[in-house]
DSSP file (Angstrom, degrees, kcal/mol; ACC not computed):
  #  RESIDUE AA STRUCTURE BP1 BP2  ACC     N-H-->O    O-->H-N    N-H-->O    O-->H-N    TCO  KAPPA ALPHA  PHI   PSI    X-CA   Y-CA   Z-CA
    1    1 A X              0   0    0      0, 0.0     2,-0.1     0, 0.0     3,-0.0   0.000 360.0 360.0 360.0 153.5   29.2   33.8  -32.4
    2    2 A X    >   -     0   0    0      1,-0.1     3,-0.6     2,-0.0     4,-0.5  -0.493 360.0-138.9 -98.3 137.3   31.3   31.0  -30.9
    3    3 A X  T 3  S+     0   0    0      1,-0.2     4,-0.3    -2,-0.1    -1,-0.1   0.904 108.5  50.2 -64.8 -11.9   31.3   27.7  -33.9
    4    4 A X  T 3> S+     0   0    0      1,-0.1     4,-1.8     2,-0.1    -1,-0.2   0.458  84.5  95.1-100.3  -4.4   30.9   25.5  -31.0
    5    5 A X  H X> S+     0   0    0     -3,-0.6     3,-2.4     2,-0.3     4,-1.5   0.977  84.4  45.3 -77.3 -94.7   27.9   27.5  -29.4
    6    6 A X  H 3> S+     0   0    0     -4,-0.5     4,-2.3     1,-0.3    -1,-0.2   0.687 112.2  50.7 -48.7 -23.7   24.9   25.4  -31.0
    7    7 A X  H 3> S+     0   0    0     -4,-0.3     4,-1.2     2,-0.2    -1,-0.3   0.818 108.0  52.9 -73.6 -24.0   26.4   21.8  -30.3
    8    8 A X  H <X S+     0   0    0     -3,-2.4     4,-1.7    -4,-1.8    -2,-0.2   0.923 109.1  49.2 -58.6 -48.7   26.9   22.9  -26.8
    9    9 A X  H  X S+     0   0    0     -4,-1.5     4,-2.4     1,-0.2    -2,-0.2   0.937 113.5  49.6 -70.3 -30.0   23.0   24.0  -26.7
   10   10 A X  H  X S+     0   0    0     -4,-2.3     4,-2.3     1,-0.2    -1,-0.2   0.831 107.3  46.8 -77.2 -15.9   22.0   20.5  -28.2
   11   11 A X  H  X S+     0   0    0     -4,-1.2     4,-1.1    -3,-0.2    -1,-0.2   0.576 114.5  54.8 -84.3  16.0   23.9   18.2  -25.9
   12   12 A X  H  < S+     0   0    0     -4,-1.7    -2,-0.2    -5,-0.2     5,-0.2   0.970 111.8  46.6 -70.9 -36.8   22.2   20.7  -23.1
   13   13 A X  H >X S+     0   0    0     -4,-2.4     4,-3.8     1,-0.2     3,-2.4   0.930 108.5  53.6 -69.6 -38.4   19.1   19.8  -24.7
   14   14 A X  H 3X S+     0   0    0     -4,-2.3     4,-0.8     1,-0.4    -1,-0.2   0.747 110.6  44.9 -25.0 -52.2   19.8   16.2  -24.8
   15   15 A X  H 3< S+     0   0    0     -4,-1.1     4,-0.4     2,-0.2    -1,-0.4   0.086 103.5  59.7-106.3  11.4   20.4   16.0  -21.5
   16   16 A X  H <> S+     0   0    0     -3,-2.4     4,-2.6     2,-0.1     5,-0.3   0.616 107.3  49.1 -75.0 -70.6   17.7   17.9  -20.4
   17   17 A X  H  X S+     0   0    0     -4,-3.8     4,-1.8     1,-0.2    -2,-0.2   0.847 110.1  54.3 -36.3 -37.6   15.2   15.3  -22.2
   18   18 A X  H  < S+     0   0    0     -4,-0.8     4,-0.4    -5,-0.3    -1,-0.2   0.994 105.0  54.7 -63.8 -65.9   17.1   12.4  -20.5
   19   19 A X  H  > S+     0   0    0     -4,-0.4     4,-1.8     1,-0.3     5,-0.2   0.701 114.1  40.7 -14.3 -52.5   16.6   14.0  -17.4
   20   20 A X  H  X S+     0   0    0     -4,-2.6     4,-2.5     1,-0.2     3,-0.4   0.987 107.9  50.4 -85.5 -45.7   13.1   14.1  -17.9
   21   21 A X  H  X S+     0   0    0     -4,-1.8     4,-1.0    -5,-0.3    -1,-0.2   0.647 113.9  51.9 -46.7 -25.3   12.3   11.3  -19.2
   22   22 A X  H  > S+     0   0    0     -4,-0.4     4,-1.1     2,-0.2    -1,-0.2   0.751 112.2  46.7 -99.3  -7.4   14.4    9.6  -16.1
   23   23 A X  H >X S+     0   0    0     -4,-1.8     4,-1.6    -3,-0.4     3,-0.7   0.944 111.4  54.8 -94.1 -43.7   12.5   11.7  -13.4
   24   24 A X  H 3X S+     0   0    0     -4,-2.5     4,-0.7    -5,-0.2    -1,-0.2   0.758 105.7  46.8 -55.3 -29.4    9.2   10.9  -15.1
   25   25 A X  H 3< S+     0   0    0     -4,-1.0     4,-0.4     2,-0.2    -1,-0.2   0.630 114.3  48.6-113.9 -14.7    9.6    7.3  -15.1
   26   26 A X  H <X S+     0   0    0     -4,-1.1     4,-2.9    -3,-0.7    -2,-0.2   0.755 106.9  60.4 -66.7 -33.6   10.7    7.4  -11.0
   27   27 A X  H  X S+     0   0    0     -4,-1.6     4,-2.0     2,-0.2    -2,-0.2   0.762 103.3  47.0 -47.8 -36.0    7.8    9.5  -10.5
   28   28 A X  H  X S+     0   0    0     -4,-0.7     4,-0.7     2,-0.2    -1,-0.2   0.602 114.5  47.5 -71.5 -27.3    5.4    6.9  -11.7
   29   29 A X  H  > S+     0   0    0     -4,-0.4     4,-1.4     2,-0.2    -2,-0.2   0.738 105.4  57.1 -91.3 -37.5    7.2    4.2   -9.6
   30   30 A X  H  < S+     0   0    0     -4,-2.9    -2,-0.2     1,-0.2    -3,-0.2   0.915 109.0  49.1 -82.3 -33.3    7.2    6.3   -6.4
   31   31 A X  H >< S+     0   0    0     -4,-2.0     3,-1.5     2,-0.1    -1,-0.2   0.897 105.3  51.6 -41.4 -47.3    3.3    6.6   -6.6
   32   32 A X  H >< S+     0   0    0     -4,-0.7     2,-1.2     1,-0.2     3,-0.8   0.971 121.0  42.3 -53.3 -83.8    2.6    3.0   -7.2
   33   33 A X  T 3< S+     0   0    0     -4,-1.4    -1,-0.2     1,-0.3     3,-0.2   0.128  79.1 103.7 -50.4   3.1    4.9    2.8   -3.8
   34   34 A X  T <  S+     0   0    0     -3,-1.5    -1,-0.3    -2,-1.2    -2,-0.2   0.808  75.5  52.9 -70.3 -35.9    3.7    5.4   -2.1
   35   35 A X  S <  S+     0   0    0     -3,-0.8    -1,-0.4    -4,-0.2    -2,-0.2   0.794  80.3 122.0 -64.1 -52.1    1.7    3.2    0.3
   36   36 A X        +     0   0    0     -3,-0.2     2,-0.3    13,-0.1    15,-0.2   0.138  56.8  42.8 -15.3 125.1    5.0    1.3    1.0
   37   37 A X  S    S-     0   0    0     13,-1.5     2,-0.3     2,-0.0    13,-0.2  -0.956  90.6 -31.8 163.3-139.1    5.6    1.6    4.8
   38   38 A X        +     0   0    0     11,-0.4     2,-0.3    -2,-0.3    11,-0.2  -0.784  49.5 173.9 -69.8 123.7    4.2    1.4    8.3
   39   39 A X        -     0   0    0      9,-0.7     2,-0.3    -2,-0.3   107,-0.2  -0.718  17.0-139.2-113.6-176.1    0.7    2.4    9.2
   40   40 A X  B     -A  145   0A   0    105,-1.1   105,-1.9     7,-0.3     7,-0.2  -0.993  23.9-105.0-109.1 133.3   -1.4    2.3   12.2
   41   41 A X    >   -     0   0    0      5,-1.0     3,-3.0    -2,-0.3     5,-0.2  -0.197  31.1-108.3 -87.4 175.8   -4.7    1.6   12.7
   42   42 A X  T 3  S+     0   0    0      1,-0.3     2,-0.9     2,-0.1    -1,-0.1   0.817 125.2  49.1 -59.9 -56.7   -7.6    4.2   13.5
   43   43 A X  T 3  S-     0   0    0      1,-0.1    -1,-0.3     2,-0.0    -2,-0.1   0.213 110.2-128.3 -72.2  10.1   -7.7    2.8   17.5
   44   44 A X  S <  S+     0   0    0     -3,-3.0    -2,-0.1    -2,-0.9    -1,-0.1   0.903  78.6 122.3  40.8  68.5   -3.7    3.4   17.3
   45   45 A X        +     0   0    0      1,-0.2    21,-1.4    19,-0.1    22,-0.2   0.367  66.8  17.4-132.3   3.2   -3.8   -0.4   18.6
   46   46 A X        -     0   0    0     -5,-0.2    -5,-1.0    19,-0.2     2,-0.4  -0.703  65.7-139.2-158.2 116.2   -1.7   -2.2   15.8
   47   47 A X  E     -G   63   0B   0     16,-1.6    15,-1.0    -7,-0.2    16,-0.8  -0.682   8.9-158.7 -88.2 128.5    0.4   -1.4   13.3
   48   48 A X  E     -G   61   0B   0     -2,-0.4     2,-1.7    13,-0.2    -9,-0.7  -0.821   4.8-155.7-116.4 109.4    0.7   -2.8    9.6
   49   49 A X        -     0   0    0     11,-2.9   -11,-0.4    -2,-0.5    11,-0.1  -0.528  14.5-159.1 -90.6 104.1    3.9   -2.6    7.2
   50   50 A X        +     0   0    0     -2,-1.7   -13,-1.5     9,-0.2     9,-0.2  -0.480  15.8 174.3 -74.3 161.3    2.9   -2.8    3.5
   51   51 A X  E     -H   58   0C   0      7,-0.6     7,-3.5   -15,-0.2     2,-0.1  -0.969  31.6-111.9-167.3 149.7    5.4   -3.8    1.3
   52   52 A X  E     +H   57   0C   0     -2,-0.2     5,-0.2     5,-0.2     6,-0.2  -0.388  31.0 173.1 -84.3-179.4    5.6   -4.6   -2.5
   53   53 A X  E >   -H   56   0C   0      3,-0.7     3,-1.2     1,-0.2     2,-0.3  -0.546  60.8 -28.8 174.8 109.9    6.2   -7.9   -3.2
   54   54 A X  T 3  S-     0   0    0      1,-0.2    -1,-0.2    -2,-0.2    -2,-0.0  -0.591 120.1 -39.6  62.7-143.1    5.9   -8.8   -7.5
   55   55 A X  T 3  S+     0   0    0     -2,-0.3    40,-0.3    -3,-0.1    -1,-0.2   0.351 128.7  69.6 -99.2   1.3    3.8   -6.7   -8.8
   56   56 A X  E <  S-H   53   0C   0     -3,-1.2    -3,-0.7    38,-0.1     2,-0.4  -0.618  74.0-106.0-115.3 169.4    1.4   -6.6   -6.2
   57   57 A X  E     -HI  52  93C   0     36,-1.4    36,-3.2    -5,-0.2    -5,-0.2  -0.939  27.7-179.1-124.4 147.7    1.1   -5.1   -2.4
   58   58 A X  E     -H   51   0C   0     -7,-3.5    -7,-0.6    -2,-0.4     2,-0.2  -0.276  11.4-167.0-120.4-146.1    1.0   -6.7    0.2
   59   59 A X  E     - I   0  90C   0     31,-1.7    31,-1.0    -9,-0.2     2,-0.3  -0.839   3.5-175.5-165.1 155.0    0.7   -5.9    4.4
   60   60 A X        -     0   0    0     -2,-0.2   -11,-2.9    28,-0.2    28,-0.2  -0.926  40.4-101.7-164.7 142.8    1.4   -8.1    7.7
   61   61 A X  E     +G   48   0B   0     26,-0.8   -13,-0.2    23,-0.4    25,-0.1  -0.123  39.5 179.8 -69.2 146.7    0.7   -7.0   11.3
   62   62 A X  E     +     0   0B   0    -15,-1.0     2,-0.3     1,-0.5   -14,-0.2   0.433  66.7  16.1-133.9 -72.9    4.4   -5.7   13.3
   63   63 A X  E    S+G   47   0B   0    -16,-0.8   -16,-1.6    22,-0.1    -1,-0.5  -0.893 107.9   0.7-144.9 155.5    3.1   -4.9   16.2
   64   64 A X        -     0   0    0     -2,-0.3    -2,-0.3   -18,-0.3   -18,-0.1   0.563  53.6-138.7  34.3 168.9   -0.3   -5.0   19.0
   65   65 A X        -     0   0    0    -20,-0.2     3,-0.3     2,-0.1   -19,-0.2   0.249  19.6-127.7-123.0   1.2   -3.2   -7.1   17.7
   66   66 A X  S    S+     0   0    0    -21,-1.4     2,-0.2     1,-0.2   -20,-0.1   0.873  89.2  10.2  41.3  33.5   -5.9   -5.0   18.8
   67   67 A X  S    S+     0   0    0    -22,-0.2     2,-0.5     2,-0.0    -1,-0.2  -0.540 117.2   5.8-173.8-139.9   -7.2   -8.1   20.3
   68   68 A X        -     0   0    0     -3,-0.3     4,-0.2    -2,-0.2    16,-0.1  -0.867  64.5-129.6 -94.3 119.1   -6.2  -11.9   21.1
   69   69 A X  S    S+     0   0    0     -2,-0.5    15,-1.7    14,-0.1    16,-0.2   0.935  90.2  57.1 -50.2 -38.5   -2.5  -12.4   20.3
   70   70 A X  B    S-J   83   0D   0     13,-0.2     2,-2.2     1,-0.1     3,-0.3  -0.525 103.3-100.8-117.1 175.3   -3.1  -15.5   18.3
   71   71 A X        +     0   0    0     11,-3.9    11,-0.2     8,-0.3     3,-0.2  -0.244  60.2 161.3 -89.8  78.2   -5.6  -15.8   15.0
   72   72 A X        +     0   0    0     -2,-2.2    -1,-0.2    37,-0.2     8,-0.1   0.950  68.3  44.5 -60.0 -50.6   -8.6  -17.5   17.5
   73   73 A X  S    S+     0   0    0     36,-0.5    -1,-0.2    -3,-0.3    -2,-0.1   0.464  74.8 131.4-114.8  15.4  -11.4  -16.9   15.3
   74   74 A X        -     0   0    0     -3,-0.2    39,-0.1    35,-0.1     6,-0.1  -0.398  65.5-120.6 -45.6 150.7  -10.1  -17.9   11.5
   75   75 A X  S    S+     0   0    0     37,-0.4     2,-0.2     4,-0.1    -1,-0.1   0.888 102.3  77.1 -73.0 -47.9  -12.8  -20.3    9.6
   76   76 A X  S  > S-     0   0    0      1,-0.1     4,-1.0     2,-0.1     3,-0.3  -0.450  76.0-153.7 -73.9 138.8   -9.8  -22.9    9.5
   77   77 A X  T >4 S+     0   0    0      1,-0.3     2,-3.7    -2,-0.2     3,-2.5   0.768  93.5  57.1 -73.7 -91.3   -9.3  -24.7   13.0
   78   78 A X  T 34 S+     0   0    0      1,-0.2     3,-0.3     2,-0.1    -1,-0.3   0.377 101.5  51.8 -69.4  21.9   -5.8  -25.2   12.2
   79   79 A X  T >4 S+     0   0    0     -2,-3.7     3,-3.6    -3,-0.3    -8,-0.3   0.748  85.5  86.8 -66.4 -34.3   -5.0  -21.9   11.6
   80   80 A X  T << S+     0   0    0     -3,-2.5    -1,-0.1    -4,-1.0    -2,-0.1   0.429  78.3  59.9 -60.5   6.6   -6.2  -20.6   14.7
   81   81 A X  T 3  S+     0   0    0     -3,-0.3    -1,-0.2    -2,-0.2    -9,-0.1   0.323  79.9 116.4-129.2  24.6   -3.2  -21.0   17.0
   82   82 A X  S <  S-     0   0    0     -3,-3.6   -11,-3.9   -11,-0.2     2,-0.2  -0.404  74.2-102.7 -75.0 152.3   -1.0  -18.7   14.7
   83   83 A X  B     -J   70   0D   0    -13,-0.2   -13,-0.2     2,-0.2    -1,-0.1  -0.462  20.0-139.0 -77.7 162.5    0.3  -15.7   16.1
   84   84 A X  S >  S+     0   0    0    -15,-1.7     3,-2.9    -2,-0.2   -23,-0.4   0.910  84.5  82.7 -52.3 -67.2   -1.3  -12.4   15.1
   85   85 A X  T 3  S+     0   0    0      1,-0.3    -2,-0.2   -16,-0.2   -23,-0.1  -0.219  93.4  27.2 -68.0 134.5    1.6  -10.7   14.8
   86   86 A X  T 3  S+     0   0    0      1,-0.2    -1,-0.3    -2,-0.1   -24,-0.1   0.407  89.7 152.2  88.5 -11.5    3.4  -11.3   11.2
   87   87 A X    <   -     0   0    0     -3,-2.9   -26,-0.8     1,-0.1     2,-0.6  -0.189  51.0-132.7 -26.2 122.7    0.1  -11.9    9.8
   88   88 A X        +     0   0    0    -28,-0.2   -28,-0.2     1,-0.2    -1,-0.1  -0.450  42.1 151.8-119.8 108.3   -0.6  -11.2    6.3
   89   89 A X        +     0   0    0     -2,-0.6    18,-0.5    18,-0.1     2,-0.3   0.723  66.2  60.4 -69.2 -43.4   -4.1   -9.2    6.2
   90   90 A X  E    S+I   59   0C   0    -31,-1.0   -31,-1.7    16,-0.2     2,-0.3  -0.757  71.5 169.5-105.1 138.6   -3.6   -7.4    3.3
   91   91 A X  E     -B  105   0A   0     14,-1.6    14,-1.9    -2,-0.3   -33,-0.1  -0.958  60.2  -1.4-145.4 138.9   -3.0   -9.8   -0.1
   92   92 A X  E     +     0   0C   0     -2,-0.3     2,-0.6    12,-0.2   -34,-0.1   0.558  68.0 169.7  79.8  25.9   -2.9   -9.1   -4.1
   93   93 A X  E     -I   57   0C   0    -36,-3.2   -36,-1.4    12,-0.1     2,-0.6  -0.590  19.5-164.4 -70.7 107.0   -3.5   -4.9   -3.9
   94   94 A X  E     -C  102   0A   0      8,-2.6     8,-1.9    -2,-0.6   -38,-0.1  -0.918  19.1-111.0 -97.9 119.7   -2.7   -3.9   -7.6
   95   95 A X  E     -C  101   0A   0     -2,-0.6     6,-0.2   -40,-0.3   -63,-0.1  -0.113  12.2-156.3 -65.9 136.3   -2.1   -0.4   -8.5
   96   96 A X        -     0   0    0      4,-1.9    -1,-0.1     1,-0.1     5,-0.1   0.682  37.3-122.6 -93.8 -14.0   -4.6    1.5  -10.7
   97   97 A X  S    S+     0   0    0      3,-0.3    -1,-0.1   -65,-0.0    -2,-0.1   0.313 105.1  81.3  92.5 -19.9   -1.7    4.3  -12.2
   98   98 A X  S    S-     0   0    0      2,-0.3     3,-0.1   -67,-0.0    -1,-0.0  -0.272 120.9 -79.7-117.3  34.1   -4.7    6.9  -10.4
   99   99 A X  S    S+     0   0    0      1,-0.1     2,-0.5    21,-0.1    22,-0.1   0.808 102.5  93.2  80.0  32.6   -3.8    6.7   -6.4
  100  100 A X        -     0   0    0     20,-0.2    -4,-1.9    18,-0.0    -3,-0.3  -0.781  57.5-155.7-179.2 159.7   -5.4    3.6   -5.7
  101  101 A X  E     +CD  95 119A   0     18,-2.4    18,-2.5    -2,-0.5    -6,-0.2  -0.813  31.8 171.2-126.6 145.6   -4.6   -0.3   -5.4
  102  102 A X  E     +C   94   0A   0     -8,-1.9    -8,-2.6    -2,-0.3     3,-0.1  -0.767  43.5  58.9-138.2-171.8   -7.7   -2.4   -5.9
  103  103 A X  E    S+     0   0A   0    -10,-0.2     2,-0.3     1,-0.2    -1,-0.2   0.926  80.5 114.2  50.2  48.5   -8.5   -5.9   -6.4
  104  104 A X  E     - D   0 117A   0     13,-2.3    13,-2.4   -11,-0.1     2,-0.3  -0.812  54.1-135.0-140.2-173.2   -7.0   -7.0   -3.1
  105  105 A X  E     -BD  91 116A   0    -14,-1.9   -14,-1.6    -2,-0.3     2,-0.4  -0.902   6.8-151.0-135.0 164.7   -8.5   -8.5    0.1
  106  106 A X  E     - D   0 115A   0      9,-0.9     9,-2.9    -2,-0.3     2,-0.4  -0.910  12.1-134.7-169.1 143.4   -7.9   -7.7    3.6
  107  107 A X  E     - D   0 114A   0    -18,-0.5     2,-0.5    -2,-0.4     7,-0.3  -0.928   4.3-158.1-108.8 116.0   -8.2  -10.3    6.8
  108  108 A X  E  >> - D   0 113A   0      5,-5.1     4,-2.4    -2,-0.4     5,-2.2  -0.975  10.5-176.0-114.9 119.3  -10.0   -9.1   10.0
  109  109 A X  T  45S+     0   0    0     -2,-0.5   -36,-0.5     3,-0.2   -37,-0.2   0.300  87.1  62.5 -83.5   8.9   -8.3  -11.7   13.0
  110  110 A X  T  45S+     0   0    0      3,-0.1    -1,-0.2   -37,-0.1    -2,-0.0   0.772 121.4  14.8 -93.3 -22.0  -10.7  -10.0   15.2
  111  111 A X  T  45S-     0   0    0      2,-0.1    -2,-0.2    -3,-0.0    -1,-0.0   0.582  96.4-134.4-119.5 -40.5  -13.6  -11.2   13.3
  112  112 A X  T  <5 +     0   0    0     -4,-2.4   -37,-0.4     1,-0.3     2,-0.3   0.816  61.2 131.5  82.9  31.6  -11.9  -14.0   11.2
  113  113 A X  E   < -D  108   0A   0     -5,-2.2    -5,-5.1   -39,-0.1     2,-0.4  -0.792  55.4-134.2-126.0 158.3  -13.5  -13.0    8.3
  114  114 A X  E     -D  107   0A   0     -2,-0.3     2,-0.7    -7,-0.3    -7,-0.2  -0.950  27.4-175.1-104.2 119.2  -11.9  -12.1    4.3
  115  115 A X  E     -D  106   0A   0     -9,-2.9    -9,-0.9    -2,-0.4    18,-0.2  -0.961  29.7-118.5-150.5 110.0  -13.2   -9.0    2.8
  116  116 A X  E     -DE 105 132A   0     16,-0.8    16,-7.4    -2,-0.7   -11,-0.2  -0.394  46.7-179.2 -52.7 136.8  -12.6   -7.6   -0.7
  117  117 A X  E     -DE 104 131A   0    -13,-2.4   -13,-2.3    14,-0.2     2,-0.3  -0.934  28.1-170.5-148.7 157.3  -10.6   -3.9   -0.4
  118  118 A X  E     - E   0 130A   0     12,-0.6    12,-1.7    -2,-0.2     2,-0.5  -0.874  14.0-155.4-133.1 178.3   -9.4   -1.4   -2.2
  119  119 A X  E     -DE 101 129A   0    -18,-2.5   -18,-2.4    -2,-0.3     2,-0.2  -0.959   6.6-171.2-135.2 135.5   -7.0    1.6   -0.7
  120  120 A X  E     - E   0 128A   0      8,-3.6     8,-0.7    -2,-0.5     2,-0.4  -0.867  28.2-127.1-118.2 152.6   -6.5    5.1   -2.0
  121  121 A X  E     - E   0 127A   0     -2,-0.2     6,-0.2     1,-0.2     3,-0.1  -0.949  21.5-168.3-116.9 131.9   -3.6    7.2   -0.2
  122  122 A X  S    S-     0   0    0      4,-1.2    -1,-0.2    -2,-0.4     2,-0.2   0.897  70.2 -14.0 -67.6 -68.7   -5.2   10.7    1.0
  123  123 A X  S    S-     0   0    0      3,-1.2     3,-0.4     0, 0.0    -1,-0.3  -0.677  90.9 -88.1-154.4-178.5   -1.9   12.7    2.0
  124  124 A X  S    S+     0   0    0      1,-0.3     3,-0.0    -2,-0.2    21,-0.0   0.727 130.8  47.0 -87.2  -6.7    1.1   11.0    2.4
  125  125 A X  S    S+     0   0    0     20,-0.1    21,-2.5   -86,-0.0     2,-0.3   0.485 102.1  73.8-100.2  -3.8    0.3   10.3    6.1
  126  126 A X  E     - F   0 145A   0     -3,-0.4    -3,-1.2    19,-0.3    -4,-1.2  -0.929  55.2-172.2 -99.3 132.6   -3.4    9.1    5.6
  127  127 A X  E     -EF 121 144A   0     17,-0.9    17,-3.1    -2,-0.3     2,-0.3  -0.833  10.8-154.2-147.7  82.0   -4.2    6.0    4.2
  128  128 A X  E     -EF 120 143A   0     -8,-0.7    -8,-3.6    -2,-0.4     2,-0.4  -0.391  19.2-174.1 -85.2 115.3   -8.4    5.3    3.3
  129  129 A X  E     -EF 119 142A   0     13,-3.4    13,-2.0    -2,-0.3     2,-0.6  -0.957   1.3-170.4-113.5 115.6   -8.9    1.2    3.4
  130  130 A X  E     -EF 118 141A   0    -12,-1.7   -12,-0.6    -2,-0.4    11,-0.3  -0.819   5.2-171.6-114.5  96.7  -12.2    0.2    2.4
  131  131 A X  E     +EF 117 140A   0      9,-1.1     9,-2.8    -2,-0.6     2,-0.2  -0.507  16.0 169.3 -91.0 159.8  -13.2   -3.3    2.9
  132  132 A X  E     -E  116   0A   0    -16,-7.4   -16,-0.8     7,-0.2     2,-0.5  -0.816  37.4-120.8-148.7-174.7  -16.3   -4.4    1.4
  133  133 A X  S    S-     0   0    0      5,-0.4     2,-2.9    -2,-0.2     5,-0.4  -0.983  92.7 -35.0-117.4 111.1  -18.9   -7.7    0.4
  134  134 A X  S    S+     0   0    0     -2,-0.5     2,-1.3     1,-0.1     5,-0.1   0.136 130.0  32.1  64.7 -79.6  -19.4   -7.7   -3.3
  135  135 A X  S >  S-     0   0    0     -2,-2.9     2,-4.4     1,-0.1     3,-1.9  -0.650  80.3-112.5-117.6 105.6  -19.4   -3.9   -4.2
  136  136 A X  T 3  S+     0   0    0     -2,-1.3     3,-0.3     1,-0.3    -1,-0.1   0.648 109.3  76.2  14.8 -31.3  -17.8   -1.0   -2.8
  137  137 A X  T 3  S+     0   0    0     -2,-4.4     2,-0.5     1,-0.3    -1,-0.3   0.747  95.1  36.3 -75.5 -29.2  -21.2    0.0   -1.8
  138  138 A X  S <  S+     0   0    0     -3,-1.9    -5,-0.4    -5,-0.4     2,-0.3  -0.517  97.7  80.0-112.1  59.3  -21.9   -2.3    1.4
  139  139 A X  S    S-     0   0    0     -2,-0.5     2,-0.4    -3,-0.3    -7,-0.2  -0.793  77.3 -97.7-158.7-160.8  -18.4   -2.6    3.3
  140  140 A X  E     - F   0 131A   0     -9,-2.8    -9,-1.1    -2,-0.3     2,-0.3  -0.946  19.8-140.3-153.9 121.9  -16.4    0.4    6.1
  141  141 A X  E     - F   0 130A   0     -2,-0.4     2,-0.3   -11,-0.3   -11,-0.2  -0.931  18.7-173.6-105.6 139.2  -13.9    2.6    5.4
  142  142 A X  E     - F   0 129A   0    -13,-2.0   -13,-3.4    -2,-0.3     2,-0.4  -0.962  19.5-139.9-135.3 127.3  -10.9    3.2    8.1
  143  143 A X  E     - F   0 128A   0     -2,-0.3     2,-0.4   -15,-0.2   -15,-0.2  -0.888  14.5-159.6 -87.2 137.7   -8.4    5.7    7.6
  144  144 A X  E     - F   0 127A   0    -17,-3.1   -17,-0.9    -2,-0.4     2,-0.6  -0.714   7.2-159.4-102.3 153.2   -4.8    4.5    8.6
  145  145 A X  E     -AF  40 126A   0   -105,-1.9  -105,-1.1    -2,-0.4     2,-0.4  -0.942  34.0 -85.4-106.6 145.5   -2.2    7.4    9.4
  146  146 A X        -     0   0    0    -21,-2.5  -107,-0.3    -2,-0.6    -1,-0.0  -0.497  26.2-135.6 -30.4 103.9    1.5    6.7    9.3
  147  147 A X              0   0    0     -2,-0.4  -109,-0.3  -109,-0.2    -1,-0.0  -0.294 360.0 360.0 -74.6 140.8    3.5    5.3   12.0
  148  148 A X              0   0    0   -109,-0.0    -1,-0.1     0, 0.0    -2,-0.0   0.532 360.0 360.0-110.5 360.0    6.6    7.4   12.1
């Protein structure tokens, strides 16, 4: 038996534990992030990039408006002759570490209304946004797919 044989197997182990330890702690960050991109909305008529931004996510309108280009029916008059596009509808989403960001709000310019949401990512092309009034209980869920 070689003398050198069992320090060769401990830095193997070593460095197998590093390894792991460094893929575990990218795994945890690429969930949180997972939501990170492009979507589209269910009527494929506007698209939304979410993006981290702090510690929180956020999301702003890229492209079509499903609607009236500019934000017509916000509660503040002078807001209402901002464009649509570059909007940001989605504000403050914080990740729960269990596939879903809560404690965020979400903008409808169509309606001009503010809507507590939360969003859970389905498959890595599905994307459930549920805004709601008060509880989870009373509000519409929209799945968004991934623009590719």
């Amino acid at each position: 038996m070689n003398k050198y044989q069992p320090k060769g197997i401990l830095n193997c182990a070593l460095i197998l534990i590093f390894l792991v330890l460094i893929a575990s702690s990218l795994h945890g960050q690429t969930k949180a992030d997972g939501i990170n991109g492009e979507w589209l909305s269910p009527q494929k008529n506007s698209r939304i990039v979410i993006y981290k931004k702090g510690n929180n996510y956020f999301g702003k309108i890229t492209w079509g408006t499903g609607g009236s280009s500019k934000d017509e029916k916000n509660p503040d008059k002078a807001l209402r002759s901002r464009d649509v596009i570059g909007l940001e509808i989605l504000k403050d989403f914080e990740y729960d570490g269990d596939g879903n960001w809560e404690n965020g709000s979400i903008y409808n310019p169509r309606e001009g209304k503010t809507y507590s949401c939360k969003m859970t990512l389905k498959s890595l092309t599905e994307l459930s946004i549920r805004g709601y009034v008060g509880v989870s209980l009373f509000g519409r869920t929209e799945i968004w797919t991934r623009y590719k």
